[in-house]
C-alpha positions in Angstrom: -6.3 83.1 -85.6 -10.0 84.5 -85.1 -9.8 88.5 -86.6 -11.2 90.8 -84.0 -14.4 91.9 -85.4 -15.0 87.5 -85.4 -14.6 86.9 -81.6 -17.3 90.0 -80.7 -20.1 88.4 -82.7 -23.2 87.9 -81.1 -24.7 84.4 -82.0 -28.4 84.3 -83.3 -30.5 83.5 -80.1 -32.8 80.3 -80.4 -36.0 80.5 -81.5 -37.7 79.7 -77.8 -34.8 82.4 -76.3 -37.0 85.0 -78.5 -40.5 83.6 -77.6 -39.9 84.2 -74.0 -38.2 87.7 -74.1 -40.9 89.0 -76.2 -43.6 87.0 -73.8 -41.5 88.9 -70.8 -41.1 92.8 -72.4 -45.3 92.4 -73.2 -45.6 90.8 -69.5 -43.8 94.3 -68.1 -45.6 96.3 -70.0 -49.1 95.6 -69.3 -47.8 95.7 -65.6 -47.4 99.3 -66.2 -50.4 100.1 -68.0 -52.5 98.6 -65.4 -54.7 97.1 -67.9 -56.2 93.7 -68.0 -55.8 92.3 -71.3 -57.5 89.1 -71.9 -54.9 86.0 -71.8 -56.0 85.4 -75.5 -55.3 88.8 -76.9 -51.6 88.5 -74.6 -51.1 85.7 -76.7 -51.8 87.5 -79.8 -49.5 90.1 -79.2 -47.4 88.0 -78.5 -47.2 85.5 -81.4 -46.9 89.2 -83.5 -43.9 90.5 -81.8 -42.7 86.8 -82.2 -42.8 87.2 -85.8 -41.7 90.6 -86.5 -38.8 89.9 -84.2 -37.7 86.9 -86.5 -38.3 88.6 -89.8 -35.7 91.7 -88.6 -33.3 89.0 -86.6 -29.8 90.2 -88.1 -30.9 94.0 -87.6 -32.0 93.3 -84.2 -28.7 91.0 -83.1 -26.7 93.3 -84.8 -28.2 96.2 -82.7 -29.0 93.9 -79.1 -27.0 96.6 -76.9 -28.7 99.7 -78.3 -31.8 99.5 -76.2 -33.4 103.5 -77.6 -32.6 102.2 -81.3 -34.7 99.2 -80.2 -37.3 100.8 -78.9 -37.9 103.1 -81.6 -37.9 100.0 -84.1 -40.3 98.3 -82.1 -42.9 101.7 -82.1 -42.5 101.5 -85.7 -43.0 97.9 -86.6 -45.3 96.8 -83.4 -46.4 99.6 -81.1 -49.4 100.1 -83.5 -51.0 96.3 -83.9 -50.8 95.9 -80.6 -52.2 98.7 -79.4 -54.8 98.2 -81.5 -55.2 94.5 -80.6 -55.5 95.2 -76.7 -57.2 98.7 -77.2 -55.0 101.0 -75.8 -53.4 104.4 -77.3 -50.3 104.0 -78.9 -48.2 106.4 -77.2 -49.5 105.0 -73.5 -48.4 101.8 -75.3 -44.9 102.9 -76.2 -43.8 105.2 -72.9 -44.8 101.9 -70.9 -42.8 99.2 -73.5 -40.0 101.7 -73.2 -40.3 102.1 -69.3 -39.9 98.0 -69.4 -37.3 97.5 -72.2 -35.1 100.0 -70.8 -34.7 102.3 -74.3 
């Protein structure tokens, strides 16, 4: 017999599972900033939220149904690159990742 805490587990998502959620909460977002952002530099951004997301995996799974506590994490590690990369304030950045994500 399973313990409790055993049968609530989240499994890791896949590797492609994370690719296209990050590709999808960057595709919101730029919807609402109303900003064209060269497909290249979506890429970009996308590739570095890819990464960041696998090198804090087991924080993030562990955390997948706090969406605030994932939004502030992702102002902290990513807000900043990327708003540099598409050349957009930070802040604008964040209220329209968090209008997205839902946190």
């Amino acid at each position: 017999m399973k313990d409790g805490q055993e049968k609530h587990k989240t499994p890791l998502p896949t590797p492609r599972s994370i690719r296209r959620a990050c590709d999808n909460e960057l595709y919101r977002t730029l919807k609402r900033l109303k900003l064209f952002v060269p497909p290249e530099k979506v890429k970009e951004a996308v590739e570095l939220y890819y990464r960041k997301v696998i090198g804090n995996l087991e924080w993030i799974t562990l955390n997948h149904s706090n969406r605030k506590l994932l939004a502030d994490w992702w102002d902290e590690a990513v807000c900043g690159e990327i708003a540099t990369l598409w050349a957009v304030e930070p802040a604008k950045l964040s209220r329209a990742f968090r209008d997205a994500f839902g946190g």
